[in-house]
C-alpha positions as CSV (number, residue, x, y, z in Angstrom):
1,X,145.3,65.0,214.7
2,X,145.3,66.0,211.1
3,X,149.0,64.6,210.5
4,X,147.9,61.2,212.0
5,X,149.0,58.4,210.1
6,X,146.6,55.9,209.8
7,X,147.3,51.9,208.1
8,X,144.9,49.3,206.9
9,X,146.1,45.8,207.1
10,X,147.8,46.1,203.7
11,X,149.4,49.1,204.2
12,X,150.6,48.1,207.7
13,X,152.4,45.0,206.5
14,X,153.8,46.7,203.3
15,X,155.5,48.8,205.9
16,X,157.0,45.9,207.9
17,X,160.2,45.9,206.5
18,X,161.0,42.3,208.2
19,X,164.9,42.7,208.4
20,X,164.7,46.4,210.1
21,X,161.4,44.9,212.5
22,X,164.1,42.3,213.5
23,X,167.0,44.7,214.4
24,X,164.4,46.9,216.1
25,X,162.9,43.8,218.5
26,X,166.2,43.1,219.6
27,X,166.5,46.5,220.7
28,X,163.5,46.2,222.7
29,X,164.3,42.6,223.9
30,X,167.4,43.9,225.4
31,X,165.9,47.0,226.9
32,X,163.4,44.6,229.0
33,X,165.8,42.5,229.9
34,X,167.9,45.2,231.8
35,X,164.3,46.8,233.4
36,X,164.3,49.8,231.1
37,X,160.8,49.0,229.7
38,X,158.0,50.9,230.9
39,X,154.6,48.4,230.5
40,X,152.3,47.5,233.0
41,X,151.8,43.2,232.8
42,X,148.9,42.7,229.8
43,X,145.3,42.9,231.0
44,X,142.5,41.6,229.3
45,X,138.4,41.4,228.8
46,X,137.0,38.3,228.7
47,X,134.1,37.9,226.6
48,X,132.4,34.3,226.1
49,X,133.8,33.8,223.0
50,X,137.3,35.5,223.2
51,X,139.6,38.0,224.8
52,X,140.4,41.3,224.6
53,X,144.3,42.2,225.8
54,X,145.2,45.9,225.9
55,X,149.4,46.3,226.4
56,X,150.8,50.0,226.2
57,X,154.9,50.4,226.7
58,X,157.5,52.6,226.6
59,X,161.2,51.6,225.2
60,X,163.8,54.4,225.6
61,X,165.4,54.7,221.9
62,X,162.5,53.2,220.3
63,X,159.0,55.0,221.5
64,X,155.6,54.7,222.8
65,X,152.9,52.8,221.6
66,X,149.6,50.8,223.0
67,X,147.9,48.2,221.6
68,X,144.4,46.7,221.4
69,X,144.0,43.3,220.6
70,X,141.1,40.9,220.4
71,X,141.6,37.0,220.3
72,X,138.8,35.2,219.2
73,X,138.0,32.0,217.1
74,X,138.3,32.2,213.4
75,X,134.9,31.1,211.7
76,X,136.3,30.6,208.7
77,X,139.0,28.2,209.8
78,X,137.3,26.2,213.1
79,X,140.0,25.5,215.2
80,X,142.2,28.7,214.4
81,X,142.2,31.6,216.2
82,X,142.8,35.4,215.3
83,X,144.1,38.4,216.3
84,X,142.6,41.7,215.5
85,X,143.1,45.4,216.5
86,X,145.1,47.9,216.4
87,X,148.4,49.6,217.6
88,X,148.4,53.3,218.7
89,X,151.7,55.1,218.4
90,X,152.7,58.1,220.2
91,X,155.2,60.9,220.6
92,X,157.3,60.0,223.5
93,X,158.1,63.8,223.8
94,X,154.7,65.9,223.7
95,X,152.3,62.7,223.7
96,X,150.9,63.1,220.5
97,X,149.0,60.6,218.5
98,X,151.4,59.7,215.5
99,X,150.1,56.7,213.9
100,X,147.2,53.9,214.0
101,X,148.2,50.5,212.8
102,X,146.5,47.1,212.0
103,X,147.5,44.6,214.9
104,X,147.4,41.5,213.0
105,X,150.0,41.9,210.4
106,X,152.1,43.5,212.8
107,X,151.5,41.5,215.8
108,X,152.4,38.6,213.2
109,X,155.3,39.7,212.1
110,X,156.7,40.8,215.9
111,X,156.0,38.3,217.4
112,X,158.2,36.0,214.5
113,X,161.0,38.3,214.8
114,X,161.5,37.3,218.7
115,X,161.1,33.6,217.5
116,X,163.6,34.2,214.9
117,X,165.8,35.8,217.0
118,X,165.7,33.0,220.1
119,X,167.4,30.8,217.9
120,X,170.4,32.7,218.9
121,X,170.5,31.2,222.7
122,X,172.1,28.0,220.6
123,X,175.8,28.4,220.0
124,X,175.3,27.4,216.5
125,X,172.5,27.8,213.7
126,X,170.0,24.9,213.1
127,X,170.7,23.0,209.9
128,X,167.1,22.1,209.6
129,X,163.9,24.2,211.1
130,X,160.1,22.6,211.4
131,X,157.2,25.3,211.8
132,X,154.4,23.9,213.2
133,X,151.0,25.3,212.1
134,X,149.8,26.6,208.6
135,X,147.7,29.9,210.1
136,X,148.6,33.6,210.3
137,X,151.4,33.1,212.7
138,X,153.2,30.4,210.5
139,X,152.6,32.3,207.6
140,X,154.8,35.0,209.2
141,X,157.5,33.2,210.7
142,X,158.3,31.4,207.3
143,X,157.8,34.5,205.9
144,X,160.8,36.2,208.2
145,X,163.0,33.1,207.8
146,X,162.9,33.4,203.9
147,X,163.7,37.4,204.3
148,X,166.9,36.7,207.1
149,X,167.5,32.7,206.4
150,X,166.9,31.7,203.8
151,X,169.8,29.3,203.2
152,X,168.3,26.9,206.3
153,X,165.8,24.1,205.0
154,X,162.1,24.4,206.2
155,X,159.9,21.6,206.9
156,X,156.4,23.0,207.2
157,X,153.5,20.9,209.4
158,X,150.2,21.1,209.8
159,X,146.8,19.3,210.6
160,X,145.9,20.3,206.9
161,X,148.2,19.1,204.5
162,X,147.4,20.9,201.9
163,X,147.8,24.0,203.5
164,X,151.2,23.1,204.7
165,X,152.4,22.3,201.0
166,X,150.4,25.8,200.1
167,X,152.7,27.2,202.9
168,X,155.9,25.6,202.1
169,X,155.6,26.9,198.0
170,X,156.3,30.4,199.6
171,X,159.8,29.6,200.7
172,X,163.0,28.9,198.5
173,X,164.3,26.2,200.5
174,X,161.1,24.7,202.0
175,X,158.8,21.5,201.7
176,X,156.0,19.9,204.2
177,X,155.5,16.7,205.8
178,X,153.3,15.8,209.0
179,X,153.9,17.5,212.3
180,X,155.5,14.2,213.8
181,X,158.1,13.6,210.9
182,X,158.8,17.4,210.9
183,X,159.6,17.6,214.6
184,X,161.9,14.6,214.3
185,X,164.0,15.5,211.3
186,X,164.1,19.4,212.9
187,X,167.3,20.8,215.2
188,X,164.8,23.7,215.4
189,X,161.2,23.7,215.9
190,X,158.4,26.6,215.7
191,X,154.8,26.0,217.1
192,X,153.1,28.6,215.7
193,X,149.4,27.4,216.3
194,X,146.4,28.5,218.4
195,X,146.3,25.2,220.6
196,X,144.7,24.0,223.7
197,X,146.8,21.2,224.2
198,X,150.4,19.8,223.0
199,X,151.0,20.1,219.2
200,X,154.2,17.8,220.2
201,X,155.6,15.1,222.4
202,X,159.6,15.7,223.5
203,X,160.4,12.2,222.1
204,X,159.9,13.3,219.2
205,X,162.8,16.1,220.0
206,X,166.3,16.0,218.8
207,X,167.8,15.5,222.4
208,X,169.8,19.2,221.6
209,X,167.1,20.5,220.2
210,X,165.4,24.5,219.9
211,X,162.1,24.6,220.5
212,X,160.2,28.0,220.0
213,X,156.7,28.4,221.0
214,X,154.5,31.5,220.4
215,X,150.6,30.2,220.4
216,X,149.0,28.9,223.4
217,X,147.3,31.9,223.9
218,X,144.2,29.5,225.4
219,X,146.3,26.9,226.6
220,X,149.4,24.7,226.6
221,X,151.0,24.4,222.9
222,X,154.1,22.8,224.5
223,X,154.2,19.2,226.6
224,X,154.9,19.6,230.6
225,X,158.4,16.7,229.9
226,X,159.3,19.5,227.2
227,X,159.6,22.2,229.7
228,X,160.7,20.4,232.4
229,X,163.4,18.9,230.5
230,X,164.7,22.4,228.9
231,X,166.6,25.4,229.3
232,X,163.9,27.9,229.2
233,X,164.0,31.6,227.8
234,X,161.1,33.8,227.8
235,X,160.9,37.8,226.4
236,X,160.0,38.9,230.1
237,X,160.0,37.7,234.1
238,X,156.4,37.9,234.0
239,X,156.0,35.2,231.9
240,X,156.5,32.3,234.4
241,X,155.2,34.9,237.5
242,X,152.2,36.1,236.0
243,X,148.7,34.8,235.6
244,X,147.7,34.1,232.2
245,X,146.9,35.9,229.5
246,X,150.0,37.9,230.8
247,X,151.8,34.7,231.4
248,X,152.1,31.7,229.9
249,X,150.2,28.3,230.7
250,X,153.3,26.5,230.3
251,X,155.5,28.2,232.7
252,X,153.1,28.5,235.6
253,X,154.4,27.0,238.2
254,X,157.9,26.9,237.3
255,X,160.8,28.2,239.2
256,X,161.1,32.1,238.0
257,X,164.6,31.6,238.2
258,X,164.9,28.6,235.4
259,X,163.9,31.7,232.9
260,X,166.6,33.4,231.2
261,X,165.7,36.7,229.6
262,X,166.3,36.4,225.7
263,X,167.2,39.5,225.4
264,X,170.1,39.0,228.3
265,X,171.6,36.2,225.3
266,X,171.2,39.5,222.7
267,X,173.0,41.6,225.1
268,X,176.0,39.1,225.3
269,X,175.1,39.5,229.4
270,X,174.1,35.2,229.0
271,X,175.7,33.2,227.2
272,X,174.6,31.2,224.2
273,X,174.0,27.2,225.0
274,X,175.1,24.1,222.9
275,X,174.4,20.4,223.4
276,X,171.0,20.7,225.7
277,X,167.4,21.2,225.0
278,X,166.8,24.6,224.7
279,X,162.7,26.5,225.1
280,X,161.8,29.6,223.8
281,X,158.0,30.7,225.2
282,X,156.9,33.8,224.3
283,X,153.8,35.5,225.5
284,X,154.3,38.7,223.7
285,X,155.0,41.8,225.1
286,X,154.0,45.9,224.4
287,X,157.3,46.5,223.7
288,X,158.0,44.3,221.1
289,X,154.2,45.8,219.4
290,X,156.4,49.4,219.9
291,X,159.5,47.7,218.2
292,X,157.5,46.9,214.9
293,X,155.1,50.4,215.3
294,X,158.5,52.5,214.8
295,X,159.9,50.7,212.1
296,X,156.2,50.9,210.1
297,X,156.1,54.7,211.0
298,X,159.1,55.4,209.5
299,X,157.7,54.0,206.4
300,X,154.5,54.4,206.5
Protein backbone atom coordinates (compact mmCIF):
# COMPACT_ATOMS: atom_id res chain seq x y z
CA UNK A 1 0.00 0.00 0.00
CA UNK A 2 2.86 2.28 0.30
CA UNK A 3 2.86 3.10 -3.63
CA UNK A 4 -0.88 4.08 -3.29
CA UNK A 5 -1.79 7.06 -4.91
CA UNK A 6 -4.06 9.04 -3.13
CA UNK A 7 -6.00 12.65 -4.71
CA UNK A 8 -7.77 15.35 -2.85
CA UNK A 9 -10.41 17.14 -4.79
CA UNK A 10 -7.88 19.53 -6.33
CA UNK A 11 -5.55 17.20 -7.28
CA UNK A 12 -8.18 14.78 -8.74
CA UNK A 13 -9.60 17.33 -11.07
CA UNK A 14 -6.13 18.77 -12.09
CA UNK A 15 -5.62 15.30 -13.31
CA UNK A 16 -8.91 15.17 -15.39
CA UNK A 17 -7.46 16.00 -18.56
CA UNK A 18 -11.17 16.54 -20.15
CA UNK A 19 -10.22 15.72 -23.85
CA UNK A 20 -8.44 12.23 -22.87
CA UNK A 21 -11.62 11.55 -20.01
CA UNK A 22 -13.73 11.91 -23.24
CA UNK A 23 -11.88 9.46 -25.53
CA UNK A 24 -11.58 7.17 -22.60
CA UNK A 25 -15.72 7.21 -21.83
CA UNK A 26 -16.32 6.35 -25.17
CA UNK A 27 -14.27 3.43 -24.80
CA UNK A 28 -16.19 2.30 -21.88
CA UNK A 29 -19.62 3.41 -23.49
CA UNK A 30 -18.93 1.02 -26.27
CA UNK A 31 -17.66 -1.76 -24.14
CA UNK A 32 -21.24 -1.82 -22.28
CA UNK A 33 -22.97 -1.59 -25.06
CA UNK A 34 -21.60 -4.93 -26.57
CA UNK A 35 -21.92 -6.79 -22.76
CA UNK A 36 -18.20 -6.66 -22.09
CA UNK A 37 -18.62 -4.63 -18.81
CA UNK A 38 -18.36 -6.37 -15.63
CA UNK A 39 -20.70 -4.26 -12.89
CA UNK A 40 -23.31 -5.39 -10.85
CA UNK A 41 -26.70 -2.68 -11.25
CA UNK A 42 -25.78 0.32 -8.47
CA UNK A 43 -27.03 -0.30 -5.02
CA UNK A 44 -27.46 2.13 -2.47
CA UNK A 45 -28.14 3.06 1.49
CA UNK A 46 -30.75 5.12 2.17
CA UNK A 47 -30.36 7.45 4.91
CA UNK A 48 -33.21 10.08 5.87
CA UNK A 49 -31.52 12.71 4.39
CA UNK A 50 -29.64 11.20 1.33
CA UNK A 51 -28.23 8.18 -0.38
CA UNK A 52 -25.34 6.37 -0.45
CA UNK A 53 -24.65 4.39 -4.07
CA UNK A 54 -21.61 2.05 -4.17
CA UNK A 55 -20.91 0.91 -8.23
CA UNK A 56 -17.60 -1.17 -8.80
CA UNK A 57 -16.84 -2.32 -12.63
CA UNK A 58 -14.59 -3.82 -14.79
CA UNK A 59 -13.92 -2.58 -18.51
CA UNK A 60 -11.41 -4.83 -20.50
CA UNK A 61 -8.73 -2.23 -21.89
CA UNK A 62 -9.49 0.35 -19.42
CA UNK A 63 -9.41 -1.28 -15.66
CA UNK A 64 -10.99 -1.75 -12.37
CA UNK A 65 -12.30 0.59 -10.11
CA UNK A 66 -15.33 1.03 -7.38
CA UNK A 67 -16.81 3.82 -6.19
CA UNK A 68 -18.49 5.29 -3.19
CA UNK A 69 -20.72 7.97 -3.49
CA UNK A 70 -23.07 9.89 -1.11
CA UNK A 71 -25.92 12.14 -2.51
CA UNK A 72 -27.26 14.42 -0.13
CA UNK A 73 -28.61 18.08 -0.02
CA UNK A 74 -26.25 20.89 -0.21
CA UNK A 75 -26.71 23.25 2.95
CA UNK A 76 -25.08 25.79 1.52
CA UNK A 77 -27.19 26.01 -1.67
CA UNK A 78 -30.98 24.72 -0.53
CA UNK A 79 -32.27 23.08 -3.28
CA UNK A 80 -28.90 21.70 -4.81
CA UNK A 81 -27.71 18.53 -4.14
CA UNK A 82 -24.06 17.03 -3.87
CA UNK A 83 -22.07 14.32 -4.58
CA UNK A 84 -19.27 13.18 -2.39
CA UNK A 85 -16.85 10.13 -2.09
CA UNK A 86 -14.50 8.59 -3.47
CA UNK A 87 -13.23 6.25 -6.40
CA UNK A 88 -10.96 3.18 -5.54
CA UNK A 89 -8.82 1.98 -8.43
CA UNK A 90 -7.37 -1.33 -8.82
CA UNK A 91 -4.91 -3.62 -10.67
CA UNK A 92 -6.96 -5.60 -12.93
CA UNK A 93 -4.00 -8.20 -12.89
CA UNK A 94 -2.90 -8.91 -9.12
CA UNK A 95 -5.87 -6.80 -7.44
CA UNK A 96 -3.94 -4.27 -5.94
CA UNK A 97 -5.00 -0.96 -4.65
CA UNK A 98 -3.48 1.69 -7.11
CA UNK A 99 -5.20 4.83 -6.48
CA UNK A 100 -7.95 6.79 -4.26
CA UNK A 101 -9.73 9.64 -5.94
CA UNK A 102 -12.25 12.37 -4.93
CA UNK A 103 -15.71 11.43 -6.49
CA UNK A 104 -17.06 14.80 -7.07
CA UNK A 105 -14.73 16.32 -9.53
CA UNK A 106 -14.53 13.14 -11.21
CA UNK A 107 -17.98 12.01 -11.08
CA UNK A 108 -18.60 15.67 -12.59
CA UNK A 109 -16.54 15.56 -15.16
CA UNK A 110 -17.63 11.74 -16.38
CA UNK A 111 -20.63 12.07 -16.19
CA UNK A 112 -20.33 15.48 -18.81
CA UNK A 113 -18.19 13.58 -21.09
CA UNK A 114 -21.21 10.94 -21.84
CA UNK A 115 -23.45 14.13 -22.19
CA UNK A 116 -21.02 15.57 -24.52
CA UNK A 117 -20.58 12.74 -26.29
CA UNK A 118 -24.63 11.81 -26.84
CA UNK A 119 -24.76 14.68 -28.94
CA UNK A 120 -23.37 12.43 -31.55
CA UNK A 121 -26.78 10.23 -32.00
CA UNK A 122 -27.75 13.57 -34.21
CA UNK A 123 -26.39 13.40 -37.70
CA UNK A 124 -25.16 16.90 -37.41
CA UNK A 125 -23.74 19.22 -34.56
CA UNK A 126 -26.09 21.74 -32.69
CA UNK A 127 -25.52 25.24 -33.75
CA UNK A 128 -26.72 26.47 -30.40
CA UNK A 129 -26.56 24.43 -26.84
CA UNK A 130 -28.67 25.58 -23.52
CA UNK A 131 -27.26 23.98 -20.06
CA UNK A 132 -29.72 24.01 -17.70
CA UNK A 133 -28.58 24.50 -14.02
CA UNK A 134 -25.77 26.69 -12.52
CA UNK A 135 -24.41 23.82 -9.84
CA UNK A 136 -21.46 21.41 -9.89
CA UNK A 137 -22.77 19.40 -12.76
CA UNK A 138 -23.27 22.51 -15.12
CA UNK A 139 -20.19 23.85 -14.09
CA UNK A 140 -18.59 20.74 -15.67
CA UNK A 141 -20.42 20.26 -18.69
CA UNK A 142 -19.71 23.95 -19.78
CA UNK A 143 -16.46 23.28 -18.65
CA UNK A 144 -15.92 20.14 -21.17
CA UNK A 145 -17.81 22.01 -23.99
CA UNK A 146 -15.18 24.97 -23.84
CA UNK A 147 -12.20 22.22 -23.71
CA UNK A 148 -13.81 19.98 -27.10
CA UNK A 149 -16.44 22.80 -28.44
CA UNK A 150 -15.76 25.61 -28.04
CA UNK A 151 -16.75 27.12 -31.45
CA UNK A 152 -20.83 26.21 -30.55
CA UNK A 153 -22.66 29.18 -28.67
CA UNK A 154 -23.82 28.42 -25.01
CA UNK A 155 -26.86 29.74 -23.42
CA UNK A 156 -26.51 29.13 -19.75
CA UNK A 157 -29.97 28.89 -17.37
CA UNK A 158 -30.68 28.86 -14.15
CA UNK A 159 -33.19 29.64 -11.17
CA UNK A 160 -30.41 32.16 -10.06
CA UNK A 161 -29.52 34.49 -12.56
CA UNK A 162 -26.69 35.65 -11.35
CA UNK A 163 -25.04 32.53 -11.11
CA UNK A 164 -25.92 31.64 -14.64
CA UNK A 165 -24.10 34.99 -15.92
CA UNK A 166 -21.23 33.86 -13.17
CA UNK A 167 -21.37 30.64 -15.18
CA UNK A 168 -21.56 31.73 -18.61
CA UNK A 169 -18.11 34.36 -18.01
CA UNK A 170 -16.18 30.96 -17.94
CA UNK A 171 -16.92 30.10 -21.58
CA UNK A 172 -15.57 31.90 -24.83
CA UNK A 173 -18.59 31.76 -26.70
CA UNK A 174 -21.25 31.83 -23.91
CA UNK A 175 -24.00 34.18 -22.33
CA UNK A 176 -27.19 33.38 -20.00
CA UNK A 177 -30.81 34.05 -20.18
CA UNK A 178 -33.82 32.22 -18.31
CA UNK A 179 -34.32 28.53 -18.59
CA UNK A 180 -37.51 29.03 -20.86
CA UNK A 181 -35.78 31.40 -23.43
CA UNK A 182 -32.69 29.14 -23.34
CA UNK A 183 -34.62 25.93 -24.15
CA UNK A 184 -36.37 27.66 -27.07
CA UNK A 185 -33.43 29.30 -28.85
CA UNK A 186 -31.37 25.74 -28.13
CA UNK A 187 -31.05 22.74 -30.94
CA UNK A 188 -29.31 21.09 -27.87
CA UNK A 189 -30.28 21.20 -24.39
CA UNK A 190 -28.45 19.94 -21.04
CA UNK A 191 -30.33 19.56 -17.66
CA UNK A 192 -27.79 19.39 -15.49
CA UNK A 193 -29.74 20.06 -12.04
CA UNK A 194 -30.59 18.06 -8.97
CA UNK A 195 -34.57 18.25 -9.63
CA UNK A 196 -37.58 16.61 -8.34
CA UNK A 197 -39.72 17.62 -10.98
CA UNK A 198 -39.46 18.91 -14.82
CA UNK A 199 -36.89 21.72 -15.22
CA UNK A 200 -38.73 21.89 -18.90
CA UNK A 201 -41.87 21.55 -20.87
CA UNK A 202 -41.35 19.87 -24.65
CA UNK A 203 -43.12 22.90 -26.20
CA UNK A 204 -40.61 24.71 -25.36
CA UNK A 205 -38.41 22.11 -27.62
CA UNK A 206 -37.15 22.72 -31.04
CA UNK A 207 -39.33 19.86 -32.73
CA UNK A 208 -35.62 18.22 -33.81
CA UNK A 209 -34.24 18.88 -30.86
CA UNK A 210 -31.21 16.96 -28.41
CA UNK A 211 -32.07 16.79 -25.19
CA UNK A 212 -29.51 15.48 -22.53
CA UNK A 213 -30.43 14.88 -19.07
CA UNK A 214 -27.97 13.77 -16.26
CA UNK A 215 -29.76 14.92 -12.74
CA UNK A 216 -32.83 13.48 -11.52
CA UNK A 217 -31.12 11.52 -9.14
CA UNK A 218 -34.44 12.12 -6.70
CA UNK A 219 -36.75 12.38 -9.28
CA UNK A 220 -37.93 13.27 -12.83
CA UNK A 221 -35.75 16.27 -14.39
CA UNK A 222 -37.34 15.52 -17.75
CA UNK A 223 -41.38 15.94 -18.72
CA UNK A 224 -43.35 12.47 -19.30
CA UNK A 225 -44.58 14.27 -23.34
CA UNK A 226 -40.57 14.66 -23.61
CA UNK A 227 -39.89 11.13 -23.34
CA UNK A 228 -42.77 9.86 -24.82
CA UNK A 229 -42.31 11.93 -27.82
CA UNK A 230 -38.37 11.05 -28.33
CA UNK A 231 -35.90 8.70 -29.53
CA UNK A 232 -34.33 7.68 -26.31
CA UNK A 233 -30.59 6.66 -25.62
CA UNK A 234 -29.41 5.66 -22.27
CA UNK A 235 -25.42 4.55 -21.22
CA UNK A 236 -26.97 1.05 -20.21
CA UNK A 237 -30.28 -1.44 -20.49
CA UNK A 238 -30.66 -1.13 -16.89
CA UNK A 239 -31.69 2.19 -17.07
CA UNK A 240 -35.29 1.75 -18.20
CA UNK A 241 -35.40 -2.06 -16.42
CA UNK A 242 -34.11 -1.21 -13.26
CA UNK A 243 -35.51 0.27 -10.14
CA UNK A 244 -34.26 3.54 -9.19
CA UNK A 245 -31.34 4.71 -7.97
CA UNK A 246 -29.99 2.18 -10.63
CA UNK A 247 -32.48 3.31 -13.08
CA UNK A 248 -33.89 6.30 -14.00
CA UNK A 249 -37.43 7.84 -12.84
CA UNK A 250 -38.05 8.90 -16.25
CA UNK A 251 -37.70 5.63 -18.09
CA UNK A 252 -39.64 3.46 -15.78
CA UNK A 253 -42.10 2.05 -17.33
CA UNK A 254 -41.03 2.46 -20.78
CA UNK A 255 -40.67 -0.20 -23.35
CA UNK A 256 -36.80 -1.54 -22.85
CA UNK A 257 -36.65 -1.80 -26.34
CA UNK A 258 -37.26 2.14 -27.24
CA UNK A 259 -33.57 2.47 -25.59
CA UNK A 260 -30.79 2.54 -27.82
CA UNK A 261 -27.36 2.09 -26.25
CA UNK A 262 -25.17 5.23 -26.76
CA UNK A 263 -22.41 3.61 -27.00
CA UNK A 264 -24.01 1.24 -29.96
CA UNK A 265 -24.18 5.09 -32.07
CA UNK A 266 -20.11 5.30 -30.90
CA UNK A 267 -19.49 1.99 -32.22
CA UNK A 268 -21.12 2.90 -35.67
CA UNK A 269 -23.39 -0.54 -34.79
CA UNK A 270 -26.66 2.44 -34.75
CA UNK A 271 -26.89 4.84 -36.68
CA UNK A 272 -26.91 8.56 -36.00
CA UNK A 273 -30.63 10.31 -36.30
CA UNK A 274 -31.61 13.62 -37.94
CA UNK A 275 -34.90 15.43 -38.10
CA UNK A 276 -36.67 13.93 -34.72
CA UNK A 277 -36.55 14.54 -31.18
CA UNK A 278 -33.74 12.93 -29.76
CA UNK A 279 -33.28 11.90 -25.40
CA UNK A 280 -30.20 11.31 -23.79
CA UNK A 281 -30.82 9.98 -19.92
CA UNK A 282 -28.10 9.06 -18.15
CA UNK A 283 -28.02 7.39 -14.82
CA UNK A 284 -24.41 6.93 -14.61
CA UNK A 285 -22.61 3.95 -14.61
CA UNK A 286 -19.17 2.19 -12.72
CA UNK A 287 -17.66 2.03 -15.84
CA UNK A 288 -17.74 5.38 -16.89
CA UNK A 289 -16.27 6.30 -12.85
CA UNK A 290 -13.31 3.53 -14.31
CA UNK A 291 -13.08 5.53 -17.60
CA UNK A 292 -12.09 8.92 -15.83
CA UNK A 293 -10.05 6.83 -12.75
CA UNK A 294 -7.47 5.62 -15.62
CA UNK A 295 -7.02 8.63 -17.28
CA UNK A 296 -6.37 10.58 -13.64
CA UNK A 297 -3.90 7.68 -12.72
CA UNK A 298 -1.96 8.17 -15.43
CA UNK A 299 -1.52 11.64 -14.33
CA UNK A 300 -1.78 11.69 -11.14
Amino acid sequence: MSDLLVLDKAQTRAALDLPRVLDAVAVALIALSRGDVSAPPRIAALAPAGLLGAMPAYVPGLGLAAKLVSVFGDPEHPGRSRHLGLVALFDEHDGRPLAVLDAEPLTAVRTAASATLSLRVRARPPDRIAIVGTGVQASAQLAMLAAVEPHIPVVVAGRDAARARELANRHPNASAASIKDAVRAADAVFCCTGAREPVLCQSWLAPNAHVSSVGGSHGHELDADTVRDGRLYAEWAGAATSAPPAGAYELQGVDPDRVVLLGSVLAGDHPPVDDELTVFKSTGHGALDVAAAVVAYARG
